[in-house]
C-alpha atoms as one frame of an Amber mdcrd trajectory, in Angstrom:
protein
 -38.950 -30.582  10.711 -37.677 -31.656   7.140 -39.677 -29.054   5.947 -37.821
 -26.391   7.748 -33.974 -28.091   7.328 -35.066 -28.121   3.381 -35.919 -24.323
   3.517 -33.078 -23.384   5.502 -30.478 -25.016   2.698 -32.325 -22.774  -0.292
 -32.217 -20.090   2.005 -28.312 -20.878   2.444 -27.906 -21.748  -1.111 -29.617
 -18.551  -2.685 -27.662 -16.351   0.205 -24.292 -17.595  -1.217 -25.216 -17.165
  -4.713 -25.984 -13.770  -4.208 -22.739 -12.899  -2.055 -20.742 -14.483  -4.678
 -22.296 -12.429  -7.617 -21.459  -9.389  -5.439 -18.822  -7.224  -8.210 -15.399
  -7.190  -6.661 -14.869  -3.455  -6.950 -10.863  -3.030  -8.436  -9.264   0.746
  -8.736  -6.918   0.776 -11.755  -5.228   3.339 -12.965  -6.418   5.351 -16.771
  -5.755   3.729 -20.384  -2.297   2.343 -20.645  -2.263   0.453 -23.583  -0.681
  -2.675 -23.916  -1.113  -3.358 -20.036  -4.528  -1.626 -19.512  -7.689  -0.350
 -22.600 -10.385   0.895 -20.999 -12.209   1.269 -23.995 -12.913  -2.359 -23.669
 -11.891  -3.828 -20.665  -8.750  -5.240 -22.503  -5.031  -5.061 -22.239  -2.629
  -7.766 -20.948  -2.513  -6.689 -17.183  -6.112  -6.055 -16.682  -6.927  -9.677
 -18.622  -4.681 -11.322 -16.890  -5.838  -9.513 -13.157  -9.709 -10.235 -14.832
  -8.872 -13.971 -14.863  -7.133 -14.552 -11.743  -9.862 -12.798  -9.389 -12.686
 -15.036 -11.182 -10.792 -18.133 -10.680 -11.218 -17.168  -7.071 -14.871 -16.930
  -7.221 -14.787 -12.954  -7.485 -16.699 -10.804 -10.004 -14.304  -8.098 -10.615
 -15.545  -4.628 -11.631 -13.055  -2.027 -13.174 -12.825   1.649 -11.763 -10.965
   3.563 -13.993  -9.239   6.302 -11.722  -5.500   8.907 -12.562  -3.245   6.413
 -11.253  -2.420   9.225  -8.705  -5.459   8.833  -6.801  -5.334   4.940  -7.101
  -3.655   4.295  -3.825  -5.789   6.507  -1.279  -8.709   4.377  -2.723  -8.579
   1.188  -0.720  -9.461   2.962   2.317 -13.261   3.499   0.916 -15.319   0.778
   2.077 -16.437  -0.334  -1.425 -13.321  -0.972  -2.735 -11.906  -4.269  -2.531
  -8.533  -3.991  -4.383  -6.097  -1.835  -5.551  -3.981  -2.204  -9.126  -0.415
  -2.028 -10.218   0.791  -1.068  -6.707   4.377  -1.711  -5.102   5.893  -1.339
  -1.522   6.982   2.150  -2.273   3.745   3.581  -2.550   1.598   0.591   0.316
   3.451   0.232   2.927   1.570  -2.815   4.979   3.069  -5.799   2.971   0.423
  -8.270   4.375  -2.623  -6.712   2.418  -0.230  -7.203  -1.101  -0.014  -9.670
  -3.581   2.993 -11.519  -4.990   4.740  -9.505  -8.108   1.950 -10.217 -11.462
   4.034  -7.613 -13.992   6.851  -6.080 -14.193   6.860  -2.145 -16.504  10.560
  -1.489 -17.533  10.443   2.423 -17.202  13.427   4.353 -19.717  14.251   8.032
 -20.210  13.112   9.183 -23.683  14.678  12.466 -25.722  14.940  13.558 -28.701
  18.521  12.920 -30.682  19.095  16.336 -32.232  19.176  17.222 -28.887  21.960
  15.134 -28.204  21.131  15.047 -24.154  23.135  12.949 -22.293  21.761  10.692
 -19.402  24.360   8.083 -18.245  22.370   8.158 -14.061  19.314   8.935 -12.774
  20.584  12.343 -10.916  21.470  13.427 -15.034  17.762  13.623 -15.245  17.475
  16.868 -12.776  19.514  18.731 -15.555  16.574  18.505 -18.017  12.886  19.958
 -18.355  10.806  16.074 -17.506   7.269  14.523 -17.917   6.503  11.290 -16.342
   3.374   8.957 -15.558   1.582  10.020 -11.922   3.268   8.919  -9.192   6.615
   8.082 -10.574   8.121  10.259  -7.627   6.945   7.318  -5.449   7.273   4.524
  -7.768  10.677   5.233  -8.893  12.620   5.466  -5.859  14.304   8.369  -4.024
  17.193   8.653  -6.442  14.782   9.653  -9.563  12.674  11.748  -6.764  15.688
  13.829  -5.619  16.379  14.490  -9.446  13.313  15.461 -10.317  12.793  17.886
  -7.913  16.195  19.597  -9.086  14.208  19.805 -12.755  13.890  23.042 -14.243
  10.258  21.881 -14.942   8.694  18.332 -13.871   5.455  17.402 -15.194   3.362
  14.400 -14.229   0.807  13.536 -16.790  -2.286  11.364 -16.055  -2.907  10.744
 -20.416   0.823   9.227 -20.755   0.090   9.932 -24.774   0.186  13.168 -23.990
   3.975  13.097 -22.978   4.610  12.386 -26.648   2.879  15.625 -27.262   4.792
  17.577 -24.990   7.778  16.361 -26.391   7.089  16.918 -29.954   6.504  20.759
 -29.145   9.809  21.266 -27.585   7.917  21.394 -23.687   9.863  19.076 -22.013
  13.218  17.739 -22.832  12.531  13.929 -21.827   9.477  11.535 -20.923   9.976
   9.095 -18.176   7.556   6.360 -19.118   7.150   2.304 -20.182   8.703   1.091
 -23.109   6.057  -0.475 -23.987   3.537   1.947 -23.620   6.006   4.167 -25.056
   5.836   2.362 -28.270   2.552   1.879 -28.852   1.664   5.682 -28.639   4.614
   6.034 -31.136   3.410   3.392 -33.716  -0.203   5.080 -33.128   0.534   9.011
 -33.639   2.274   7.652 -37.196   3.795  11.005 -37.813   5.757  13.746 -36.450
   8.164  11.214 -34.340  10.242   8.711 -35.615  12.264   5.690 -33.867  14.967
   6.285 -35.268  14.748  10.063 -33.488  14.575   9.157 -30.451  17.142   8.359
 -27.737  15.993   5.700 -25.059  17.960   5.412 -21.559  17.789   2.699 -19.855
  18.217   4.035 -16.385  15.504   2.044 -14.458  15.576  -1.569 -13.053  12.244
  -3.233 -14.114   9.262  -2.303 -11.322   7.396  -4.815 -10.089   3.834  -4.454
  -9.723   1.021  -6.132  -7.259  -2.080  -5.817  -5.751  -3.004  -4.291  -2.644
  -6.328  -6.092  -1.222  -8.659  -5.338   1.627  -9.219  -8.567   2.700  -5.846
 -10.393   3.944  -7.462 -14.056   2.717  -7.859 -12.777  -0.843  -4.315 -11.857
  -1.153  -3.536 -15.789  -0.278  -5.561 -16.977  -2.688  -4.633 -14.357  -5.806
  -0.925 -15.807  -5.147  -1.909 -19.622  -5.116  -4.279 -18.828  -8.422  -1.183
 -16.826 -10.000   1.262 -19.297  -9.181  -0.733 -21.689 -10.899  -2.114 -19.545
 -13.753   1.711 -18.944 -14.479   2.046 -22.549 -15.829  -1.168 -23.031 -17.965
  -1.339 -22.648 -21.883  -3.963 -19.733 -21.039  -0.969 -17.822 -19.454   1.003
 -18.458 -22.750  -1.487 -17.659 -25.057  -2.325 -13.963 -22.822   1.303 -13.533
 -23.704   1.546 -14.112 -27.239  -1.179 -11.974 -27.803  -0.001  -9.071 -26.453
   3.663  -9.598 -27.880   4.738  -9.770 -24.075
């Protein structure tokens, strides 16, 4: 009788090691450097997502999709969460997370070409290239001017907006600051700062999660809550000038 209890705890045992060591399958959108390098799993949002979901016992692996696909993917049964999501875009608030980042999206031209921008409907006056999905993300105000555009362009390689406005395609890039930036500092020629007009037209845009599983989305807010106070948090910050 011992015998059999004994053998049905390393049964147990073994069985819950092996669930646990399942991967935790999470969609996220293409390179977005600072906030995502797929290169090497690095970048402040997906270190930061990395360390919350194994505090909560998960294993996440990364599945580097165009952010435009990203939010049909939680409906395939192997995926367990979705990335840099908001309410605009998943509707069923249960199945999201609390707010991890916020992206503070600006209108970028060029200022020889002296374009003005003082509202969001100003942008339908002007040729535009934006990240996937910013139809969605952006609200109805930026959608509505968009699709007044003589030409709207969403482009999954956001360093190829810089491109596109270097050769005179489109007259302004919708896009982080941030990410903005760091293609800027990286292309090194062609563009300078001091050329450039930003707009700040956007309130920042909050990003979550969107989980399968209702219980995980409990216990990624408890973990970030937490997380939010620890020198770990601080030092994720720092490093990525955040």
């Amino acid at each position: 009788m011992k015998t059999h209890i004994i053998l049905c705890i390393i049964i147990f045992i073994f069985s819950a090691e092996s669930t646990a060591k399942q991967p935790f399958k999470v969609v996220v959108g293409l390179s977005k450097p600072p906030y995502v390098i797929q290169k090497n799993n690095t970048g402040f949002e997906l270190e930061l997502i990395q360390q919350l979901l194994t505090t909560i016992n998960k294993e996440p692996e990364f599945i580097f999709i165009p952010y435009g696909r990203s939010e049909k993917m939680l409906a395939l049964p192997d995926i367990d969460a979705v990335m840099t999501i908001n309410k605009n875009t998943f509707k069923n608030s249960s199945f999201i997370s609390d707010t991890y980042i916020n992206y503070q999206n600006v209108a970028i031209s060029l200022k020889a070409q002296k374009i003005q921008l003082n509202n969001i409907t100003d942008i339908g006056n002007y040729s535009v290239a934006s990240f996937q999905s910013a139809h969605k993300l952006l609200g109805n105000k930026f959608a509505l001017a968009v699709a007044k555009s003589p030409l709207y362009l969403q482009v999954a390689d956001q360093e190829k907006q810089l491109e596109l406005l270097q050769l005179g395609r489109v007259q302004v890039l919708i896009m982080d600051i941030k990410i903005f930036l760091h293609y800027l500092a990286k292309q090194k020629e062609n563009i300078q700062l001091n050329e450039i007009d930003i707009h700040a037209l956007f309130p920042l845009s909050p990003y979550s999660v969107a989980f399968k599983n209702k219980t995980d989305v409990e216990a990624f807010n408890q973990t970030l809550k937490a997380f939010k106070s620890t020198s770990e948090y601080q030092t994720l910050l720092k490093k990525y000038n955040f």
